[in-house]
C-alpha positions as CSV (number, residue, x, y, z in Angstrom):
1,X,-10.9,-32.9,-2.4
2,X,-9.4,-32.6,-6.4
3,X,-6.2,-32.3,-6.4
4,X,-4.7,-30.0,-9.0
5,X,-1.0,-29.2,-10.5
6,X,-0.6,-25.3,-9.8
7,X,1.2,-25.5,-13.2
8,X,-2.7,-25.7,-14.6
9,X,-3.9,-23.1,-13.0
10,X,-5.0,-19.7,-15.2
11,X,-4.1,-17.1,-13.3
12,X,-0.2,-16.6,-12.4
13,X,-0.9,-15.6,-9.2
14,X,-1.7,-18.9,-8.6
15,X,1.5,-20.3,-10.1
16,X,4.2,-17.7,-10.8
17,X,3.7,-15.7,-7.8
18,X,2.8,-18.0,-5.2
19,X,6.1,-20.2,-5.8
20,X,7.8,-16.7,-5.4
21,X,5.7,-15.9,-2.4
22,X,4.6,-19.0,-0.5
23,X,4.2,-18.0,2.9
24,X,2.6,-14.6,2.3
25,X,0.1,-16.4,-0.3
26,X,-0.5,-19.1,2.1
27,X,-1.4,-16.1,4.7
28,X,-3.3,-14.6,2.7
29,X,-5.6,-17.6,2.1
30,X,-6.9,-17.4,5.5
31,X,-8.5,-14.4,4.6
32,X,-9.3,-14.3,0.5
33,X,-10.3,-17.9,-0.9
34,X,-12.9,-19.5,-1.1
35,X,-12.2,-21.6,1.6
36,X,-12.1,-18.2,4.2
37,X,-15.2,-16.8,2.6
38,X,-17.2,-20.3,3.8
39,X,-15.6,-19.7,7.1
40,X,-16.0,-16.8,7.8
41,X,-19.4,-16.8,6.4
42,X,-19.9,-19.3,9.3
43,X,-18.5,-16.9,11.8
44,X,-21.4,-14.6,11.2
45,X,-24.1,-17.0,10.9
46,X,-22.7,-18.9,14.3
47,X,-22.6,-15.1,15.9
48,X,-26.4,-14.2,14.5
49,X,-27.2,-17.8,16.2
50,X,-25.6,-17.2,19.2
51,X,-27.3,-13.6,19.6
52,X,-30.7,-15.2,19.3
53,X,-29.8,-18.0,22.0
54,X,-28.6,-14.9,24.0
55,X,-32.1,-12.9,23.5
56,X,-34.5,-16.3,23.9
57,X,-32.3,-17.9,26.7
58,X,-29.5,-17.4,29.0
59,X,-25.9,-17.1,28.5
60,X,-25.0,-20.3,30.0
61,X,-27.3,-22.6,27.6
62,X,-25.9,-20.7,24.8
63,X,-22.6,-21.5,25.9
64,X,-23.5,-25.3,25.9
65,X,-24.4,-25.4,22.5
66,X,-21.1,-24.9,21.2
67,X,-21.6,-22.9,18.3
68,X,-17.4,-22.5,17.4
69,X,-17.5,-26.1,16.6
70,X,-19.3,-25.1,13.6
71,X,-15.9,-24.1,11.8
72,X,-14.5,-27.5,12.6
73,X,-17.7,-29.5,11.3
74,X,-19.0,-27.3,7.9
75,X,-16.4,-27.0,5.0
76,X,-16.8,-25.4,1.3
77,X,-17.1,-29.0,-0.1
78,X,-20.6,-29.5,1.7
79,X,-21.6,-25.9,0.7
80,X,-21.1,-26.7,-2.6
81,X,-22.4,-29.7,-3.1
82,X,-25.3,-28.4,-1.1
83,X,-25.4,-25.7,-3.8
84,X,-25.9,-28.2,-6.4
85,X,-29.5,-28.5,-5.3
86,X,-30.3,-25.3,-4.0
87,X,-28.5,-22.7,-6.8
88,X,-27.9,-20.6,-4.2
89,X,-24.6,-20.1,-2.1
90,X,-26.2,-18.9,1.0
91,X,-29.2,-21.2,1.4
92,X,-27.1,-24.1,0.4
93,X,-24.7,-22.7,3.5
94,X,-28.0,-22.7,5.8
95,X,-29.2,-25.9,5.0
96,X,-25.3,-27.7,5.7
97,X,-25.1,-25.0,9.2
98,X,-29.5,-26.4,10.4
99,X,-27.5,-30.4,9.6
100,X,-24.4,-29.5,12.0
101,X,-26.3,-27.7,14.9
102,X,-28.9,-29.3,17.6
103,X,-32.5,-29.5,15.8
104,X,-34.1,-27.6,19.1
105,X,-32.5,-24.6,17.4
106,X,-31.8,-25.5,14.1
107,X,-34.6,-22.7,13.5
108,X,-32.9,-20.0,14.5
109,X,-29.9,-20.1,11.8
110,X,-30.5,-17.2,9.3
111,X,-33.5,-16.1,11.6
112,X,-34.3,-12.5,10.2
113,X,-31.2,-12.1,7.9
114,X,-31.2,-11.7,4.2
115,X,-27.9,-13.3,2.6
116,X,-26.4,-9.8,1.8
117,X,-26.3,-9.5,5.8
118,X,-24.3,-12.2,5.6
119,X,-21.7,-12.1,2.7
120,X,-21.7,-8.4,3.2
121,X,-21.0,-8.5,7.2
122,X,-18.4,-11.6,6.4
123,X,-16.5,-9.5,3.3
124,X,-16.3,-6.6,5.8
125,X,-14.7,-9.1,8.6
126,X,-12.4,-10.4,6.3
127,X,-11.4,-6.9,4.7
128,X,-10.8,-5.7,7.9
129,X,-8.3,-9.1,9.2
130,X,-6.5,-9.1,6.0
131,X,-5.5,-5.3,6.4
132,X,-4.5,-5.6,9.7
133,X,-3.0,-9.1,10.0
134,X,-1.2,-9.5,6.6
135,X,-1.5,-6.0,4.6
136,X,-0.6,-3.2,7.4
137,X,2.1,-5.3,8.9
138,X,3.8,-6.3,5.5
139,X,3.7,-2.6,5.2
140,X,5.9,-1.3,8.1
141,X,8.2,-4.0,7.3
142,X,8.5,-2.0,4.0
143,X,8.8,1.2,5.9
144,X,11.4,0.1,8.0
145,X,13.3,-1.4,5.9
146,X,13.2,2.2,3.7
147,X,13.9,4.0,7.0
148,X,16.9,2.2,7.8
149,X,18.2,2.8,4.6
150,X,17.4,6.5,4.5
151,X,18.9,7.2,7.7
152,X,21.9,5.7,6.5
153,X,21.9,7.8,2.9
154,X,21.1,10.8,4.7
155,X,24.2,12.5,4.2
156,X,25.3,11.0,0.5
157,X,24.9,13.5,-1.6
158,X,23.0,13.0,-5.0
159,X,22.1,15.3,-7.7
160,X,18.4,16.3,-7.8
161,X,16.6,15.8,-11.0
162,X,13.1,17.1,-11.7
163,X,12.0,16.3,-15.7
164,X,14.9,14.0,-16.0
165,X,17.7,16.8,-15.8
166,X,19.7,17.6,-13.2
167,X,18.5,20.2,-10.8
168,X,20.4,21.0,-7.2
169,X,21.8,18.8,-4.9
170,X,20.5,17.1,-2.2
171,X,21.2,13.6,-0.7
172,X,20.2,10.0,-1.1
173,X,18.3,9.9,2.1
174,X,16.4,13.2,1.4
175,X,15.5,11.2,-1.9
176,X,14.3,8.5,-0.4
177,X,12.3,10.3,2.6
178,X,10.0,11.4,0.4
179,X,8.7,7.6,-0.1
180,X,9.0,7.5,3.9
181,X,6.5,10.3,4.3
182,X,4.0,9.1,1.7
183,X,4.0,5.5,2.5
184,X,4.0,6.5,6.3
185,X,0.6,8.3,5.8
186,X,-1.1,5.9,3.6
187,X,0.0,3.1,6.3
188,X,-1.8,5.5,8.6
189,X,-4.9,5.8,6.7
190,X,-4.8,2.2,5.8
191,X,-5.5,1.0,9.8
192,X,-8.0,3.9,10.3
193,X,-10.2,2.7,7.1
194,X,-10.0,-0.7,8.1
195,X,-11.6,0.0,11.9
196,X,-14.3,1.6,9.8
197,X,-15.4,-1.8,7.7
198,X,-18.9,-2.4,8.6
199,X,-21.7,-5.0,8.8
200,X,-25.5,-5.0,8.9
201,X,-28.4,-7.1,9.8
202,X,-31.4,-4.9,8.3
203,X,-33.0,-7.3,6.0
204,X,-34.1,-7.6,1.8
205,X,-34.1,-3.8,2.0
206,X,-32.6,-2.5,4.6
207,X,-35.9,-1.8,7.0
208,X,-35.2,-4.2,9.4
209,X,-38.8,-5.7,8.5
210,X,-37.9,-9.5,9.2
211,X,-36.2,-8.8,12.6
212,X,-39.0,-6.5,14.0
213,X,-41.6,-9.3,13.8
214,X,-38.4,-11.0,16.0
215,X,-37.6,-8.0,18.7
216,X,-39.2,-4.3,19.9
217,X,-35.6,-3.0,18.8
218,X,-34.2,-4.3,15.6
219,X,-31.3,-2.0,15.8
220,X,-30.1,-3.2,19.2
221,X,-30.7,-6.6,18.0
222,X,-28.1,-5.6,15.1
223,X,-25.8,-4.0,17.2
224,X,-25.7,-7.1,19.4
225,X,-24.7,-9.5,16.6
226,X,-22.4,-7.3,15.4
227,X,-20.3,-6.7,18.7
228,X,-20.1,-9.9,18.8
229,X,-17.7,-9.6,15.3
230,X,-16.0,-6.6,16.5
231,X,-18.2,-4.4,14.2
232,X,-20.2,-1.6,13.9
233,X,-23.5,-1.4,11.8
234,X,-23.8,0.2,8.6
235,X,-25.1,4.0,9.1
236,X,-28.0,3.2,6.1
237,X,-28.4,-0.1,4.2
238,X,-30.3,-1.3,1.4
239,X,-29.9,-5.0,1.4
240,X,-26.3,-4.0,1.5
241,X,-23.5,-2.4,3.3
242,X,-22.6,1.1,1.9
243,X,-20.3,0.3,-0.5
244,X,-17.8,3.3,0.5
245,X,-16.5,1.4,3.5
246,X,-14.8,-0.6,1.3
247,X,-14.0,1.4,-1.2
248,X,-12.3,3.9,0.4
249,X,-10.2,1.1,2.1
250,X,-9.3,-0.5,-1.3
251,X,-8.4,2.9,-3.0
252,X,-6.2,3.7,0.0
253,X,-4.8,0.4,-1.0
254,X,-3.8,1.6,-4.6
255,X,-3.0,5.1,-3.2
256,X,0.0,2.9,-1.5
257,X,0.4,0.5,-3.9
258,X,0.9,3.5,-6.4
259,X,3.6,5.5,-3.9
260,X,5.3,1.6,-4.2
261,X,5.2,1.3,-7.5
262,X,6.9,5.3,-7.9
263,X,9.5,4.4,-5.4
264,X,10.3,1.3,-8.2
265,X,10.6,3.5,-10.9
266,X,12.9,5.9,-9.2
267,X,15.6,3.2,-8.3
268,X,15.0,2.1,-11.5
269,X,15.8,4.7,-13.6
270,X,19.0,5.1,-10.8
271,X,19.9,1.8,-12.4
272,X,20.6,2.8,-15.7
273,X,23.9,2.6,-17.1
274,X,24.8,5.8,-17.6
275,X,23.7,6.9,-14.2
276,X,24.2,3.9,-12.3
277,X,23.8,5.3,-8.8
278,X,22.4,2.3,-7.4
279,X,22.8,-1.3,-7.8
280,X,19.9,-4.1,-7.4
281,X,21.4,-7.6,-5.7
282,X,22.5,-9.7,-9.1
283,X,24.0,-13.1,-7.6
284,X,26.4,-15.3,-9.1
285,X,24.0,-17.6,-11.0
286,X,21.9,-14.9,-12.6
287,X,21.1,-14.2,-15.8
288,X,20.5,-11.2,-17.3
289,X,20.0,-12.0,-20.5
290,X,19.9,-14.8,-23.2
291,X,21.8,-13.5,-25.4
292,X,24.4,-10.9,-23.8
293,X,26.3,-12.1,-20.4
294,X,27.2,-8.6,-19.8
295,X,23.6,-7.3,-19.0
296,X,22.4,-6.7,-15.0
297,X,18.8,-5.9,-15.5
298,X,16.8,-4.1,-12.7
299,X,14.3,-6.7,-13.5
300,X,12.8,-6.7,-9.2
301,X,12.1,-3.3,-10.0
302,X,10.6,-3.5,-13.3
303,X,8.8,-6.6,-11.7
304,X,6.7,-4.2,-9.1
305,X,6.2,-1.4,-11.4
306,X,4.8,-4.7,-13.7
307,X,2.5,-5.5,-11.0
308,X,1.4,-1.9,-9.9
309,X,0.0,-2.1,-14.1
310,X,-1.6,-5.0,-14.3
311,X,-3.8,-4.6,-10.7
312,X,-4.4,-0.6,-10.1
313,X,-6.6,-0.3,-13.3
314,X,-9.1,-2.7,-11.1
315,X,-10.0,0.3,-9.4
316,X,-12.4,1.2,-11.9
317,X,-14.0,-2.1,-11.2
318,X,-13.9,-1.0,-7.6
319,X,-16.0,2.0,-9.0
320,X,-17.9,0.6,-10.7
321,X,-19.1,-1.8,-8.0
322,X,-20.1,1.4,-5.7
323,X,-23.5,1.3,-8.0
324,X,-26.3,-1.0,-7.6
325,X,-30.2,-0.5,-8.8
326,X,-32.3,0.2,-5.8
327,X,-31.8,-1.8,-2.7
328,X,-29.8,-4.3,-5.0
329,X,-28.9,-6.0,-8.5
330,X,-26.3,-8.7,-8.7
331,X,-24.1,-6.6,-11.2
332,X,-20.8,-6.7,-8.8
333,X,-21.3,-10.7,-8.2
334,X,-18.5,-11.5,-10.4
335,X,-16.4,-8.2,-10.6
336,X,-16.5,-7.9,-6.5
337,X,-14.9,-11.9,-6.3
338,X,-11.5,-10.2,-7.9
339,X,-10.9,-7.7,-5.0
340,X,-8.9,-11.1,-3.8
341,X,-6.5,-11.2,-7.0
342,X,-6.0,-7.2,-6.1
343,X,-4.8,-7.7,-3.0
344,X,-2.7,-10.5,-3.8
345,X,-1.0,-8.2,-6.4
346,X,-0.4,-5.9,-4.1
347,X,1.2,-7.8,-1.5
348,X,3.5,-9.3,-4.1
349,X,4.6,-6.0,-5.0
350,X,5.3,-5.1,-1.2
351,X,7.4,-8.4,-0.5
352,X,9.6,-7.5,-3.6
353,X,9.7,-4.4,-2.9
354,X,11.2,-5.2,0.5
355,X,14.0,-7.6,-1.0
356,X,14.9,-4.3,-3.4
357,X,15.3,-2.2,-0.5
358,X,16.9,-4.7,1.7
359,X,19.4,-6.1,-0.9
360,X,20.3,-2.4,-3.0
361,X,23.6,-1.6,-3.3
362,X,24.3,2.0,-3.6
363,X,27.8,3.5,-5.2
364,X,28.4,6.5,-3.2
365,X,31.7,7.3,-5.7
366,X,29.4,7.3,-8.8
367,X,26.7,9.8,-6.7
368,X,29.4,12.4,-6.4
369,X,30.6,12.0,-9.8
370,X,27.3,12.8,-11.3
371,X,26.7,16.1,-9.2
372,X,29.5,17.4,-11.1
373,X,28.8,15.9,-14.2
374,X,28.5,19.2,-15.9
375,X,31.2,20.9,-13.4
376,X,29.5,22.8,-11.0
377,X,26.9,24.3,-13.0
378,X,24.3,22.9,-10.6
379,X,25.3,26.2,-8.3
380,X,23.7,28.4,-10.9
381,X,20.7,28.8,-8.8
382,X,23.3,29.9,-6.3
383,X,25.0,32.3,-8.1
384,X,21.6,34.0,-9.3
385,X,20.0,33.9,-5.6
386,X,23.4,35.7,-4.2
387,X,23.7,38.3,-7.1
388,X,19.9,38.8,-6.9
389,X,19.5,39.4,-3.4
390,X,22.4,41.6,-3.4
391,X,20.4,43.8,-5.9
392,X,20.7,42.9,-9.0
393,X,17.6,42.6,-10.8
394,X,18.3,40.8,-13.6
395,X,20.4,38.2,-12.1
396,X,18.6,35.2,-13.4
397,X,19.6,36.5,-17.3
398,X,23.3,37.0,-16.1
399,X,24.1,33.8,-14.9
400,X,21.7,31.9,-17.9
401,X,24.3,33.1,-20.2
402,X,26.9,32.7,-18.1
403,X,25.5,28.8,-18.0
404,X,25.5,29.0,-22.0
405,X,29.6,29.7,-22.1
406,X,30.2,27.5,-20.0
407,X,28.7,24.4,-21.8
408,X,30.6,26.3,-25.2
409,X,33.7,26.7,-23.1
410,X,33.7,24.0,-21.0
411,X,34.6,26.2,-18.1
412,X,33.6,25.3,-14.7
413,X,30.5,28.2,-13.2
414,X,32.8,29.8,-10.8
415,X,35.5,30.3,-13.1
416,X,33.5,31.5,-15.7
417,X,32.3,34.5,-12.6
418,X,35.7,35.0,-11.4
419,X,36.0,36.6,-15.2
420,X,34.0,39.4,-14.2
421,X,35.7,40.9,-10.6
422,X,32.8,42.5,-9.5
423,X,30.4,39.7,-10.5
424,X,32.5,37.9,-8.2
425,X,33.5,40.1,-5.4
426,X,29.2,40.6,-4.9
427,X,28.7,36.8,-4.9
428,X,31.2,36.4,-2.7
429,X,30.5,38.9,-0.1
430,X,26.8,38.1,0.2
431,X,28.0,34.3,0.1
432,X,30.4,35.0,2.9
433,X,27.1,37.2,5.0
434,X,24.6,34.8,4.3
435,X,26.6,31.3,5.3
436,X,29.6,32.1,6.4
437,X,31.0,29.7,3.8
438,X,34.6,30.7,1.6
439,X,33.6,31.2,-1.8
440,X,36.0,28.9,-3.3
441,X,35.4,26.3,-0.8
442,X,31.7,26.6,-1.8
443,X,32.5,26.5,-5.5
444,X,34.6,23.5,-5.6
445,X,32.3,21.4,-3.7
446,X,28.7,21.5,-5.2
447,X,27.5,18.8,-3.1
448,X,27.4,21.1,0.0
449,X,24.9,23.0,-1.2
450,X,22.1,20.9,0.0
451,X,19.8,23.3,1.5
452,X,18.1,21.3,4.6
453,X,18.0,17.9,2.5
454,X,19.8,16.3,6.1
455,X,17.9,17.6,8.9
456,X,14.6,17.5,6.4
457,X,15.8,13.9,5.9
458,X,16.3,12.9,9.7
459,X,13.1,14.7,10.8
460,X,10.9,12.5,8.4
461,X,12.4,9.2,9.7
462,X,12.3,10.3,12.8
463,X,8.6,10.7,12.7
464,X,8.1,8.0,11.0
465,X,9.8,5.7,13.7
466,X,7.6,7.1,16.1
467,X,4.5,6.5,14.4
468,X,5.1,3.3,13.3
469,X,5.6,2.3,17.1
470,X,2.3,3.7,18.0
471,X,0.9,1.5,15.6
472,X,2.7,-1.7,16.2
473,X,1.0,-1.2,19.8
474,X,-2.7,-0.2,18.0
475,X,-2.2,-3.7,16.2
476,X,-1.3,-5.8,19.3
């Protein structure tokens, strides 16, 4: 086997990122190199072999063959120097698989498959095991880990912001639910997609022509090998799978990968100085910059936000891939080998992800402080809603310029009302109706006007929770 220094390797996921991710790349091997693809290319040849020993014998010579041992006996080495000869992957992998078995049935390898039925049943098998073994469960670590943190910032009050501005208050945790609920549903759809994943043994076109000169039923002769994998066959083939069994599961990918990378820009952005709400983990021996010892980058963040760039473009590729001339061309040969690197990117951007979320140190002081950054002018909405529905039809045009002296005046909102009596004695009274709140009271702390940003916040987790449970059981 060549031996090679990772540091002359071309792509950085195979240098950079796996020093930074070792045990997750080294997981992820099992299921996405090259090595994997052999083997589990084996997998569905030794199960196609075993299925014709099943039909032409009984179960028990089957058994004695000991088909299994072909994982321990074929490796990519022999498959490619096999290839050497052949210029072709799969027949080279035949020709090493008839060397390794007994030569009384030595014939029956490949019997009635075309190599799509192979590569595409194997892709499928290890689409479906990577989700659920390394993907998924990487995932509700991330969801956790956000949940515990939301539930614990449910009650901190923050300022909402929508276009960069502030808006109302709310809380922390009613922030960060929202990446609870999106992430919780793509998880979701994530493990239903992957079940779906299917396999095929129809032949060159997809006619099953080769397997009925084998069997009366070609399709129960497919349905056999394929239980066998834990799959189901392809509803209509050409010499492929459907190509939306995949897709869909790879775009559901980026629809998480995507909610990831939004969640990195938010605590991003609540990095910057002059909001500085939050706080990534900077340890003693950091560096934030060559040149100024002062700077505390949210580099983690930028780092999965980095990531989420470079790999969810490749979902055109994924598109792109969905096409193929008649019952086959080769066009997604190359393109379809990168769905690996994709993955790979993605899982990076989870594990950082998870050392943001587990690590982020949030300054509860500086959260009040910006609510009242501009006094309490975030209650305008307030004061309009309680003057309108008291009557007043132009409320929203009262308290706007009401807004525009106090940013001349500096005047806090509610001392700016108290100007006008009546103004004040209707907000007031309707306040007092409606909540049951003291007007001052209200008025002097902005942060308590939070709507149902709590309860909204402890409903989601709690869903969450319970969802995630019913899936850790589904996985089992």
């Amino acid at each position: 086997m060549e031996s090679r220094d990772i540091f002359r390797n071309l792509s950085p996921l195979d240098h950079r990122y796996y020093l930074s991710n070792k045990e997750l790349f080294n997981s992820l091997s099992d299921y996405l190199s090259e090595d994997a693809t052999v083997e589990y290319s084996i997998k569905v040849e030794a199960a196609l072999l075993e299925t014709h020993l099943l039909i032409q014998n009984s179960s028990e010579n089957s058994q004695s063959y000991n088909i299994s041992n072909l994982l321990n006996t074929v490796n990519p080495e022999m498959v490619y120097k096999e290839e050497e000869k052949t210029n072709h992957h799969m027949r080279a992998l035949v020709n090493v698989i008839k060397k390794n078995v007994p030569p009384e049935i030595s014939h029956l390898v490949h019997l009635g498959a075309t190599s799509v039925d192979i590569i595409d049943t194997s892709t499928s098998l290890r689409m479906k095991d990577v989700t659920r073994k390394v993907i998924i469960p990487l995932l509700m670590e991330l969801l956790e880990d956000i949940i515990e943190l939301t539930d614990k910032e449910a009650e901190t009050p923050q300022v909402g912001r929508t276009h960069g501005q502030h808006a109302v208050p709310v809380t922390l945790g009613f922030s960060l639910a929202e990446y609870v609920a999106r992430l919780g549903k793509s998880i979701l759809n994530l493990e239903q997609l992957s079940l779906d994943l299917r396999g095929k043994l129809a032949g060159a076109v997809g006619a099953y022509n080769a397997t009925s000169l084998l069997v009366k039923d070609p399709r129960e002769l497919e349905k056999k090998f394929l239980s066998i994998l834990g799959l189901n066959p392809s509803e209509y083939a050409t010499q492929m799978v459907e190509p939306e069994y995949l897709l869909r599961l790879l775009l559901e990918m980026n629809v998480a990968f995507g909610i990831i990378a939004n969640l990195a820009d938010d605590l991003r952005h609540l990095q910057r100085t002059e909001i500085d709400e939050l706080r990534e983990l900077f340890t003693d021996t950091q560096v934030g910059s060559s040149t100024m010892p002062q700077k505390r980058n949210p580099w983690n963040s930028e780092h999965v936000k980095s990531l989420w760039k470079a790999f969810s473009p490749r979902v055109l590729t994924f598109y792109m891939d969905q096409i193929s001339e008649h019952q086959r061309d080769m066009s997604n040969s190359a393109s379809s080998r990168f769905v690996a690197d994709y993955i790979s990117g993605f899982a990076a951007a989870i594990a950082r992800m998870k050392k943001i979320v587990t690590t982020i140190k949030v300054d509860r002081d500086r959260l009040l402080k910006n609510i009242t950054f501009h006094g309490d002018l975030v209650l305008a909405e307030a004061a309009y809603v309680l003057l309108s529905i008291s009557g007043d039809a132009d409320a929203h045009e009262r308290v706007r310029k009401i807004t525009l002296d106090c940013e001349k005046t500096g005047k806090n909102l509610g001392a700016e009302l108290k100007e006008d009596k009546k103004l004040w004695s209707i907000i007031s009274a309707r306040l007092l109706k409606t909540s049951g709140k003291d007007p001052e009271e209200f008025f002097s702390h902005p942060e308590n006007y939070r709507g149902l940003a709590v309860e909204k916040t402890k409903e989601i987790t709690g869903i969450y929770k319970g969802k995630l449970k019913e899936l850790m059981e589904k996985l089992k």
